[in-house]
C-alpha positions as CSV (number, residue, x, y, z in Angstrom):
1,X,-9.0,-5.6,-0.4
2,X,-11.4,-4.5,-3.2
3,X,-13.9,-4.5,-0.2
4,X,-11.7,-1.5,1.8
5,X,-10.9,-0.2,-1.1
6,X,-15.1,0.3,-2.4
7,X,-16.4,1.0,0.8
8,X,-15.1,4.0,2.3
9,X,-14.8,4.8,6.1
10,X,-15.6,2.2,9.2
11,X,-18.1,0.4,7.1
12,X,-15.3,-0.6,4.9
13,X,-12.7,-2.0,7.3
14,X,-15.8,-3.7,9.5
15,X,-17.1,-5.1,6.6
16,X,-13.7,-5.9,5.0
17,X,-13.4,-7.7,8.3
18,X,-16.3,-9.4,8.4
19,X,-16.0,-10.6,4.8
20,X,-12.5,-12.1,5.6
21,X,-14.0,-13.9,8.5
22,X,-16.8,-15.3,7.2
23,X,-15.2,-16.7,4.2
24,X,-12.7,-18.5,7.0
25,X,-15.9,-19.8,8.9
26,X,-16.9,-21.3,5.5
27,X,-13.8,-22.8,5.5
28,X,-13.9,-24.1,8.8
29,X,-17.5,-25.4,7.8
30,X,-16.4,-27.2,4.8
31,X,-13.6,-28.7,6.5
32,X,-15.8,-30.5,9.7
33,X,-18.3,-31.5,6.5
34,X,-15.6,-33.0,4.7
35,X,-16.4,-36.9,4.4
36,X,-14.6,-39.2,6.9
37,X,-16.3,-42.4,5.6
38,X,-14.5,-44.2,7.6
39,X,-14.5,-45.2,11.6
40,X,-12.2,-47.8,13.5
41,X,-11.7,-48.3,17.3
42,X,-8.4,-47.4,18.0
43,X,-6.7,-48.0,21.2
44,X,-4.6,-44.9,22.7
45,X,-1.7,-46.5,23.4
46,X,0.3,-42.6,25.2
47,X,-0.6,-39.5,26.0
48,X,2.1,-37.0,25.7
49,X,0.6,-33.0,27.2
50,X,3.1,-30.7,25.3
51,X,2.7,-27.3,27.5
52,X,2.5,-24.0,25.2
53,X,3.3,-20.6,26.8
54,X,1.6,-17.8,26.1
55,X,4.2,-14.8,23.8
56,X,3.0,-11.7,26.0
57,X,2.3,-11.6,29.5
58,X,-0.9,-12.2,30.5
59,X,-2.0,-14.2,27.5
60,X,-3.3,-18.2,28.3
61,X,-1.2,-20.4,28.3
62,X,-2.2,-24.0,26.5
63,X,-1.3,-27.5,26.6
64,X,-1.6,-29.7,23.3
65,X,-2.5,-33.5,24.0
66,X,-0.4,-35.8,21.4
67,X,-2.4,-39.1,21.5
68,X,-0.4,-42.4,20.2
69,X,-2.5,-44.6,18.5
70,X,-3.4,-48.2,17.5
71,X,-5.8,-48.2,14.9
72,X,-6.6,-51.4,12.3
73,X,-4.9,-51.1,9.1
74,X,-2.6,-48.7,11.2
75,X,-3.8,-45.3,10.2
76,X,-4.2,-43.1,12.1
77,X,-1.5,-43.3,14.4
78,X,-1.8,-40.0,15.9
79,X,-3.8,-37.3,16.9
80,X,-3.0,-34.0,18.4
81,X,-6.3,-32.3,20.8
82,X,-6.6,-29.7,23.3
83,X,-7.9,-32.4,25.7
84,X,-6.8,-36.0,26.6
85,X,-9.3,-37.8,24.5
86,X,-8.8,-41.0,26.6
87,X,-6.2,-42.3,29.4
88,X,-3.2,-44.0,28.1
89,X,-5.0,-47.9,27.1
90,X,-8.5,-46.6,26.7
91,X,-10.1,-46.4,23.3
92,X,-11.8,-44.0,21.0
93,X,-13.6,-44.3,18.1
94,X,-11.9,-42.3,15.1
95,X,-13.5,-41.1,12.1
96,X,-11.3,-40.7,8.7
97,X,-11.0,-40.4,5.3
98,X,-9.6,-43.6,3.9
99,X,-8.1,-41.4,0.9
100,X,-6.3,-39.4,3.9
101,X,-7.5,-35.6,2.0
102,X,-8.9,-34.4,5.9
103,X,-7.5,-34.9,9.2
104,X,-9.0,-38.0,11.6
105,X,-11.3,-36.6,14.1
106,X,-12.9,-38.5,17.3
107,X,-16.2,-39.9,15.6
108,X,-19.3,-37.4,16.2
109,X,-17.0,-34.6,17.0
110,X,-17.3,-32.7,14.3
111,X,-20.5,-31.0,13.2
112,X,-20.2,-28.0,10.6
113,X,-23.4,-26.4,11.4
114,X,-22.4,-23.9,13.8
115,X,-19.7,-22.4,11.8
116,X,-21.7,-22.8,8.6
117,X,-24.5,-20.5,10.5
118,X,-22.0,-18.1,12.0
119,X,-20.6,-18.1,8.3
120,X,-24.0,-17.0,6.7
121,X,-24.3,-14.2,9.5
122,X,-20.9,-12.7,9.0
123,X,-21.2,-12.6,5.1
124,X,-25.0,-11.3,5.6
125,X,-23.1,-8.4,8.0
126,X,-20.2,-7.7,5.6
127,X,-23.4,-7.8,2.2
128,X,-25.7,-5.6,4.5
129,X,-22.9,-2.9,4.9
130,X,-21.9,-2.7,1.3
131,X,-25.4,-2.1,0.5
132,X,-25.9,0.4,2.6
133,X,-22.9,2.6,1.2
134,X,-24.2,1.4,-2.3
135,X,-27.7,2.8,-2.0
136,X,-26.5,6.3,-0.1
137,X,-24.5,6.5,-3.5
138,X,-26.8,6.1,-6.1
139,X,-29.3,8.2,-4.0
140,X,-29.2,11.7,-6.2
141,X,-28.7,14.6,-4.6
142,X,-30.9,17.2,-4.2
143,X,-30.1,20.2,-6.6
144,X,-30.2,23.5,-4.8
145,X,-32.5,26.1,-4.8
146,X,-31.3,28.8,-7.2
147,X,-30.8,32.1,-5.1
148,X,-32.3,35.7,-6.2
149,X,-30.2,38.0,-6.5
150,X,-30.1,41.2,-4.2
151,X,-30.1,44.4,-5.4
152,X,-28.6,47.1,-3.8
153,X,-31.3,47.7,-1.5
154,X,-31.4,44.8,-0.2
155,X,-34.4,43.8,-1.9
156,X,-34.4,40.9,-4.2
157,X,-33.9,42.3,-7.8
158,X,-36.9,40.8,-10.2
């Protein structure tokens, strides 16, 4: 907000935009970095598709893939993905954190460079803009000329 509020004009909401993004990619980053020390072989014992429609017309529509698992020492148990991970009886191999502070994810799945880059680029964007409003400010301005005065003649008076 202090962002809009500094930088005036469509350099403020782009980069009051680009500043709330980035700090969610960094987010999203430090989430797929988090450790999973973890990984077990878990057998996917159903597969239930849960169909989501899309609110307006014209939007997609999307179907979440609840996955019942088998796992030794019983956690996880579940797992919800946009795809089927495995048919019902296959197996995956599942990544977690033992401690259970970040959500299982399939082993290998994760990799938090890609948000991490977009990250840096979208706070560079947001930092570039501000700077550029900041330096047109503390540029001074030019002082004017002083103008002669005309005398009646039209001639400039001395």
């Amino acid at each position: 907000m202090a962002y809009f509020l500094l930088v005036t004009g469509n350099a403020g909401f782009f980069g009051a935009l680009s500043l709330v993004a980035g700090m969610l990619l960094t987010a999203a980053a430090a989430d797929q970095a988090a450790a999973r020390s973890e990984v077990a072989e878990c057998v996917v014992v159903k597969v239930f598709g849960e169909h989501k429609e899309a609110i307006v017309d014209g939007g997609l529509d999307t179907t979440l893939y609840h996955h019942t698992l088998r796992c030794p020492g019983g956690y996880p148990s579940t797992m919800a993905r946009d795809r089927r991970l495995a048919p019902d009886g296959g197996t995956i191999r599942v990544a977690y954190d033992p401690r259970r502070r970040v959500n299982p994810a399939v082993e290998g799945a994760n990799s938090p460079w890609l948000p991490g880059f977009l990250a840096v680029v979208t706070l560079a964007a947001a930092t570039a803009g501000a700077r550029r409003v900041s330096l047109r400010w503390s540029r001074p301005e030019p002082e004017p000329t002083p103008r002669r005065r005309r005398g009646p003649s039209g001639r400039s008076a001395p």
